[in-house]
Every structure is written in C-alpha cells, then in structure tokens.
C-alpha positions as CSV (number, residue, x, y, z in Angstrom):
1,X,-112.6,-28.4,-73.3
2,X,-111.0,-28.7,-76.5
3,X,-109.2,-25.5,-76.2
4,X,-107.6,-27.2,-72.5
5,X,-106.9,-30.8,-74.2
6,X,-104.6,-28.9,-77.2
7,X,-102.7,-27.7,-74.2
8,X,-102.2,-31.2,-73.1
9,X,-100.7,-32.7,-76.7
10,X,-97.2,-32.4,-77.4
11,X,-95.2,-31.0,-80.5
12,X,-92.4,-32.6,-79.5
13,X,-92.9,-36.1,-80.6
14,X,-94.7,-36.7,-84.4
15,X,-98.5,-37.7,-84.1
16,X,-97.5,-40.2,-87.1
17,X,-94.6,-41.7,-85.5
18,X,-96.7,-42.7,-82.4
19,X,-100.0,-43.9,-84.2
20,X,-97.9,-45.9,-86.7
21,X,-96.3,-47.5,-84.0
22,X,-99.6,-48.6,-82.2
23,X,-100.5,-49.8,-85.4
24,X,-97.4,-52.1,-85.7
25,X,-98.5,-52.9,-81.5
26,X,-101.8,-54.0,-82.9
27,X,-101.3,-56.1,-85.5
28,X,-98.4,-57.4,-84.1
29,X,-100.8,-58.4,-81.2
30,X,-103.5,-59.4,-83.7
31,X,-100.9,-61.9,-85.2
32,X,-100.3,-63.4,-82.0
33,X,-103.8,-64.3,-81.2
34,X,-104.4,-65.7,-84.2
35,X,-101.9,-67.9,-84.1
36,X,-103.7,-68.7,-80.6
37,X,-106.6,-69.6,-82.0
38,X,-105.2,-72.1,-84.8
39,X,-106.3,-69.5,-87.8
40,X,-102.8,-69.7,-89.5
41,X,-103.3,-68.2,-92.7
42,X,-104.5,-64.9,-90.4
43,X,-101.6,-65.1,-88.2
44,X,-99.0,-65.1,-91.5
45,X,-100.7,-62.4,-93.0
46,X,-101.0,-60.0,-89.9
47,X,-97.4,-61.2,-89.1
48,X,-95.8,-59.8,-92.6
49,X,-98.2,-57.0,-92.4
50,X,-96.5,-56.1,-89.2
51,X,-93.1,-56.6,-90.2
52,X,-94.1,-54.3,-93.2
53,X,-95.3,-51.8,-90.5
54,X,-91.9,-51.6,-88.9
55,X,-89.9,-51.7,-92.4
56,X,-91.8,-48.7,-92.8
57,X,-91.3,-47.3,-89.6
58,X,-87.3,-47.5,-89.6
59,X,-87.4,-46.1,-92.8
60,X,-89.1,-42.9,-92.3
61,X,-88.1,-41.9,-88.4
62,X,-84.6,-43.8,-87.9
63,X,-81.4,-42.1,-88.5
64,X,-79.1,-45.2,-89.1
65,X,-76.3,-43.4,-88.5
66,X,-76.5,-41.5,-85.3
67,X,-79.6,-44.0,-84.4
68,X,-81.8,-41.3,-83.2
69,X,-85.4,-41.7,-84.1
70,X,-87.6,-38.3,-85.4
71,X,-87.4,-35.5,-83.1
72,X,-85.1,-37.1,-80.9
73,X,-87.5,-36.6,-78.1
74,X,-87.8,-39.4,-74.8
75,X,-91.3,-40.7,-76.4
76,X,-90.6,-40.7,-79.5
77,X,-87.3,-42.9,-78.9
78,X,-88.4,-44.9,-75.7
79,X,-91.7,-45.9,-77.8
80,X,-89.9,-47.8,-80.9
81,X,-87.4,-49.8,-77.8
82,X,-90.5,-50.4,-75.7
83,X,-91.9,-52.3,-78.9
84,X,-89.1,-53.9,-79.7
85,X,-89.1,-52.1,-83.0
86,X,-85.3,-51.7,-83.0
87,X,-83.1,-52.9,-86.0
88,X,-80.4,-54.6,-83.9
89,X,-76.7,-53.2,-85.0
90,X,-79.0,-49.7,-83.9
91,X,-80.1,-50.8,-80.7
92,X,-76.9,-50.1,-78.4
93,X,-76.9,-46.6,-80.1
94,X,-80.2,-45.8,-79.0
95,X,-80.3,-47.0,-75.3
96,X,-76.8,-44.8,-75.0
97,X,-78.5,-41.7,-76.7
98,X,-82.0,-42.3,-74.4
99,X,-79.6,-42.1,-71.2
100,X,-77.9,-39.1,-72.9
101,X,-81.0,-37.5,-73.6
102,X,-82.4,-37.6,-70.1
103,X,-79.4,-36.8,-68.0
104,X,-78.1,-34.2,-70.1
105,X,-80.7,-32.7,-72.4
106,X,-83.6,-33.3,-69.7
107,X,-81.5,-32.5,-67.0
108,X,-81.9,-35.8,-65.3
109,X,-86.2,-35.7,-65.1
110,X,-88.7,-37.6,-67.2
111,X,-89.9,-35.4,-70.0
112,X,-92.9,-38.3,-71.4
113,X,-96.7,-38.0,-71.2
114,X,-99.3,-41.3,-71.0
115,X,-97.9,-42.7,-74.1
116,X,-94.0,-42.4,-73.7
117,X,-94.5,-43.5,-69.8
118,X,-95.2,-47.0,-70.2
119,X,-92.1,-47.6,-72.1
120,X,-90.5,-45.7,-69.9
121,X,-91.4,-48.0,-67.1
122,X,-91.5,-51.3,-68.7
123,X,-87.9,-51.1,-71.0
124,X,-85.8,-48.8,-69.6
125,X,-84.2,-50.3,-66.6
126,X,-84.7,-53.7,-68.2
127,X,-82.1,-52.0,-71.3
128,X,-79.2,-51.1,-68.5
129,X,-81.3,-47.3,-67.9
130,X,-82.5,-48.3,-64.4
131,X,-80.0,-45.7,-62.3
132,X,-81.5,-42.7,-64.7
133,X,-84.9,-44.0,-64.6
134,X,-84.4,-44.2,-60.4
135,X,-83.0,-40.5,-60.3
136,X,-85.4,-39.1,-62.6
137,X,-88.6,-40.5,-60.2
138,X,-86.5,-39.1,-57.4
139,X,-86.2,-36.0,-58.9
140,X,-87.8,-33.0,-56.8
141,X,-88.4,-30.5,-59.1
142,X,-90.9,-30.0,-62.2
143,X,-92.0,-32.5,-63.7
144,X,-92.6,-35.9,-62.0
145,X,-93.4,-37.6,-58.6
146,X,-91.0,-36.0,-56.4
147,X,-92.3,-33.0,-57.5
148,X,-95.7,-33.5,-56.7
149,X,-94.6,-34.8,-53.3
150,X,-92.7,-32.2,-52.3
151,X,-95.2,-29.5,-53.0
152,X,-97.4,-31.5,-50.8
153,X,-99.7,-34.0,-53.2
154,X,-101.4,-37.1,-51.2
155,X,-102.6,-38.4,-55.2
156,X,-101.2,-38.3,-58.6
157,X,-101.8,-35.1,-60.4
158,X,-102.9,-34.5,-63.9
159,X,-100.3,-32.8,-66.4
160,X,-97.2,-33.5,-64.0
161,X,-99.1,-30.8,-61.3
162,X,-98.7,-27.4,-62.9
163,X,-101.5,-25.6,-65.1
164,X,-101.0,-22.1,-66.4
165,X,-102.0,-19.6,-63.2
166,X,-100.8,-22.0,-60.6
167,X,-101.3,-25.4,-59.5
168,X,-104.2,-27.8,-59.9
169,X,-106.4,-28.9,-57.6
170,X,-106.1,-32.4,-56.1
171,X,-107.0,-35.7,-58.0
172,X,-105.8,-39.1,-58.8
173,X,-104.8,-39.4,-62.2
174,X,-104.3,-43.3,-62.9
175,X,-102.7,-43.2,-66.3
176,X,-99.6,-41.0,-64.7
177,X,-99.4,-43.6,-61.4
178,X,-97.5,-45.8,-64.0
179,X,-94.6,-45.5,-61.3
180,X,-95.9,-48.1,-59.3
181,X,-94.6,-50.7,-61.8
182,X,-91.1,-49.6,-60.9
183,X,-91.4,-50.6,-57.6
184,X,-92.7,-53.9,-57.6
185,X,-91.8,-54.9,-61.1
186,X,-88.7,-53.6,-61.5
187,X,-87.2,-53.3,-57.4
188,X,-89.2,-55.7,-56.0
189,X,-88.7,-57.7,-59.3
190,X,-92.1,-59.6,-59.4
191,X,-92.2,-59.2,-63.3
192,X,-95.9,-59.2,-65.0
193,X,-97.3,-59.3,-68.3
194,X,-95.3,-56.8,-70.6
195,X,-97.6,-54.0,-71.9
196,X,-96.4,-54.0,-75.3
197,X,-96.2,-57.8,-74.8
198,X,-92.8,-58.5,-75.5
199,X,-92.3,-60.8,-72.6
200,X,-92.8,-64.6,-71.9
201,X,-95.7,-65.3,-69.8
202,X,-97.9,-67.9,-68.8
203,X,-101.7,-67.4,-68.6
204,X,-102.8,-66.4,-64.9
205,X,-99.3,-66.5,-64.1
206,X,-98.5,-70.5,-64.9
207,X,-95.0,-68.7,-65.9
208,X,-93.0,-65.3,-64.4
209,X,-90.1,-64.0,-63.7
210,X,-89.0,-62.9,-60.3
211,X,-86.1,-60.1,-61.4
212,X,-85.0,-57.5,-59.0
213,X,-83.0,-55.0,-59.5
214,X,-80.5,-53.4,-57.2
215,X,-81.1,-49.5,-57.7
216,X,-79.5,-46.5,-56.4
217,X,-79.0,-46.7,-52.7
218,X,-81.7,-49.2,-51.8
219,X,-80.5,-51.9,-49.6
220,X,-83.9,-54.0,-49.0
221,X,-87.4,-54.3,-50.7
222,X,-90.2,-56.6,-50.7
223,X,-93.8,-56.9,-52.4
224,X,-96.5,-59.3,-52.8
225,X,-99.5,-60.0,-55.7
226,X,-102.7,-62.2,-55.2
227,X,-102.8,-63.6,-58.5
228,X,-105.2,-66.6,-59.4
229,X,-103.3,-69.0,-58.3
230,X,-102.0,-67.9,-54.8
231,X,-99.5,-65.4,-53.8
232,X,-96.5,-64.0,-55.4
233,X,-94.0,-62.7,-52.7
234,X,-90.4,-61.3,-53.2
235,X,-87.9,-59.6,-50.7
236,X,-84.1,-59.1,-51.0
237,X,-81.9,-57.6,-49.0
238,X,-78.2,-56.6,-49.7
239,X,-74.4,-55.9,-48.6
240,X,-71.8,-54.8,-50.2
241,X,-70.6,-58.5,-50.8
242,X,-74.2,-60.7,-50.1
243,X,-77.3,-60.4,-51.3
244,X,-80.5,-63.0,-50.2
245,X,-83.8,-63.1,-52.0
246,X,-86.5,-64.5,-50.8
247,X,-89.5,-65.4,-53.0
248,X,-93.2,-67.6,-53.1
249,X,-93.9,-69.2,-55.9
250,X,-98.1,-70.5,-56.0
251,X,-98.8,-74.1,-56.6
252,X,-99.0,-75.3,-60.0
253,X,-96.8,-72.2,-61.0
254,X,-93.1,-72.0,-62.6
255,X,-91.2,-69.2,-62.5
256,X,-87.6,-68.0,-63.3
257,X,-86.2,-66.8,-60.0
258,X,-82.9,-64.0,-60.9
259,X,-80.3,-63.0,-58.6
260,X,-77.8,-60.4,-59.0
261,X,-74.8,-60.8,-58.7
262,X,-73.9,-56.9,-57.2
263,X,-71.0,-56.8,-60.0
264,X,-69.0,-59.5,-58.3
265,X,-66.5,-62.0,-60.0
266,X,-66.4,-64.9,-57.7
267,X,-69.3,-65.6,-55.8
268,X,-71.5,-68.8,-54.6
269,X,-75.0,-69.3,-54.0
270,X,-77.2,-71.2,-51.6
271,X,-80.3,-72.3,-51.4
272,X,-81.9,-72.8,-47.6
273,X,-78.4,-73.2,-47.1
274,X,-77.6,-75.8,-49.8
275,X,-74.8,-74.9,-52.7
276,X,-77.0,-74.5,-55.9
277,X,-74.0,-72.3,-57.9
278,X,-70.3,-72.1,-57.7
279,X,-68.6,-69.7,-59.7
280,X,-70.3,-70.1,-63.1
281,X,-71.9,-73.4,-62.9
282,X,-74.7,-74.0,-61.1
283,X,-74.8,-77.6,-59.0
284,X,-77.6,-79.7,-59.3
285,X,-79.7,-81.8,-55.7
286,X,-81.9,-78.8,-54.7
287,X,-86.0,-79.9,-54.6
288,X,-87.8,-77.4,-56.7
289,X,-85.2,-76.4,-59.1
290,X,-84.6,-78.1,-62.2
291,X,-81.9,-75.6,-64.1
292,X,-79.9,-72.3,-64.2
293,X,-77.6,-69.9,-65.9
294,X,-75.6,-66.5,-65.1
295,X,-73.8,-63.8,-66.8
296,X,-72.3,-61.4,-65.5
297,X,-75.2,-59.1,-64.0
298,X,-77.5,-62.4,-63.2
299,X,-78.1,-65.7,-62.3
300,X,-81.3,-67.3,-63.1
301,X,-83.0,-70.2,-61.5
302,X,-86.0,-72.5,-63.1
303,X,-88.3,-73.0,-59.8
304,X,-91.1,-74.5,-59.2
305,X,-94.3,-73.8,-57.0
306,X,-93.1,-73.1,-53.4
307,X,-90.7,-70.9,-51.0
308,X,-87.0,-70.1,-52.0
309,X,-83.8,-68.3,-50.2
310,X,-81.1,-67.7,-52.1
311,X,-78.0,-66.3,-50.9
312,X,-75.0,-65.1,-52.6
313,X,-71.9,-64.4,-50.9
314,X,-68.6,-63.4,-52.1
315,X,-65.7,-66.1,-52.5
C-alpha cells in the first residue's frame, strides 16, 4: 500500500507550499468562526496570524515579477487564487499565466489531483478561465473525464483511469467527481457555499447567488437543489442576441439573480414581461426585486423568495 500511494503523490507541486496554504485556509476559517461566536480577542489574533501565514507565503513561492508561484505547476498556482491568497497588482498576471499554462504547456487538459481540483472548479471560470476550464473537461484524451468516457467508464476512476500495466478496474472515486460543480454551479449558475469560503452566503441558503455562465457552445441548461428551505431551480436558454433565465427562489430566501449580457452593448431586460433594465440603469415597479447593477459581462438583480423570467434582448 504505501509503495502504490507514493505513486499517487506528485513532485510537481511543493508539499510546503500546499500544507502552508491549508494552514492559512484554516486559521483563516478559525478567525471567522470566532468572530461568529463573539470571542473577539480569538478572532484578532487568528486573523493577524493568518495574514502572517500569507505574508509568508508570497514571500517564499511568489515571483513578483513574472507572478508565477513555485514550480509553476496548475496546483500549485490555482491553490493560492482559489484562497484568495493573491497580492492584488499580481493577480491579473497569474490568471493570464494559469490560462497559459493549461492551453499551451498542458496542452489544453487538466494536469491537478484532489487538492488542485477544487480550485480548479470553484475559481477558475469565476476569474474569466471558464472557456479553458470547459475544453479541458471536454478533452478526450489522458487525463480527465472525457477520457474516462470515451474509453467506456459508467463511474469516476481513481488516478484519472490509467495505472501502470493497463487500466483500472471500475469504481467511483468521489473526490475526482468534483466536475459536477461545473455544471450546476458554474453553467446552471446555482452558486453554493465556496470551498475555501471566499464567498457570501447565508446559512441554509437565506442568501445565494444564481450566476450562469454561458460556456462554449452550450445554448440551454437547467438544474435544481432541495435545500432546507425549498427548491432552488435555474434554466436559461440563449440566442445570439437574447438570452432568458428562469429561476425559483424558496420562501424566506434572498438571492442575487445574474444575467449575462452575451457581450452586447445595448440591450434591455424584462421581467415576466415588465422593463426592469434599460441600457445601464435598471428601472424600478417589479414585485420581488428591490435593486440591481451591470457591467459589462453582467447584470445582477437583488430578488426575493419566488419565480423570475428575465429576458434580455438586443436594442
């Protein structure tokens, strides 16, 4: 057993670099639930020991000036955006030389194991990455998902479905079905609590965000989640000058309800056929919808508990 798990750990991304980043996850997370729980001398002290953690962090793996991190590998660059560990005039840099690594380097395929893949997941197509990140889980040769479907796989395989000798046998290995979060998180947009907890979110849901994103040559999707409090639904469907989502929000739920805007300058927006934005302002008199804003890839709704379709069409 030992002699198969060495096979399984990668020399491509330092051991140090990830546990001292788990390390900054966890007492960043420790801060954060002391401050929960009122204990406020805790939460200062975890929160300075934290931003100690990532001082150190930036100083010992980042290259300021080309801003790769370490070994320039996915994880060990995916890992420090994913936590948010990023010094800011670096973090443009990065995200272009993540995209470069993949599509050029990598050939266009994943090359992350259980700890680079839920960054890979959860920050990628949420930092502009979410064509590469949509190619590389299409991508039909070894390693990922296609692969394993095309050589005929009903389950997720361990170690991306090769072993030395040949292939493995059959079996469902959850921590590599992390893909699923792409579709309904990410396509479908029904966003859930961040795994490196980065993101705003109410308990059981009180709060979300419903953000899909248009990917590749996907022109519908829909999903649904039971969730405490009811049902979460959203499906979208799009043109090459409309799109119309269509979500559920539970009772005594808010959310923040985002539609793209396909790239378009001049646009307007409906909701159940009412005018609820016009160019870039939104207009007030819709029930259930207290607020909005846009740039130029969104526009974002506050909502309350209920069922929305919005429509954008171009002017």
């Amino acid at each position: 057993m030992e002699r198969l798990c060495s096979e399984f750990i990668s020399k491509e991304t330092p051991k140090d670099l990830i546990w001292t980043c788990l390390y900054f996850h966890n007492t960043r997370t420790l801060a954060k639930m002391c401050r929960v729980l009122g204990k406020q001398l805790e939460a200062e002290r975890y929160t300075k020991l934290a931003q100690e953690i990532r001082a150190v962090i930036n100083k010992t793996w980042l290259d300021s000036k080309t801003g790769h991190y370490s070994s320039k590998s996915q994880t060990s660059e995916i890992l420090p955006l994913a936590l948010d560990l990023v010094p800011e005039e670096n973090r443009l840099q990065l995200i272009e030389n993540i995209g470069q690594t993949i599509t050029k380097a990598d050939g266009g395929k994943l090359r992350v194991g259980h700890i680079g893949l839920p960054g890979f997941m959860e920050s990628l197509v949420e930092n502009g990455l979410g064509e590469i990140v949509y190619d590389a889980v299409n991508h039909s040769e070894f390693p990922g998902w296609g692969y394993m479907i095309a050589q005929g796989a009903t389950t997720v395989w361990e170690s991306w479905g090769m072993l030395k000798g040949g292939y493995e046998a059959e079996e469902s290995m959850t921590m590599l079905a992390g893909v699923g979060r792409l579709f309904y998180e990410s396509i479908a947009g029904i966003q859930e609590p961040s795994f490196y907890g980065n993101r705003e979110f109410g308990p059981g849901y009180s709060h979300f965000q419903i953000k899909p994103h248009v990917l590749g040559d996907l022109t519908q999707a829909e999903a649904s989640i039971k969730t405490v409090r009811g049902v979460i639904s959203s499906s979208w469907k799009r043109t090459k000058d409309s799109f119309v989502l269509e979500i559920e929000i539970p009772v005594n739920s808010t959310a923040k309800a985002s539609v793209s805007t396909l790239g378009l300058k001049r646009f307007t927006i409906t909701e159940g056929g009412k005018r609820v934005w016009n160019d870039k302002a939104y207009v007030d008199g819709v029930e259930g919808i207290t607020g909005a804003r846009g740039n130029a890839k969104w526009v974002t709704f506050d909502v309350g508990s209920g069922n929305y379709r919005f429509e954008l069409k171009a002017k």
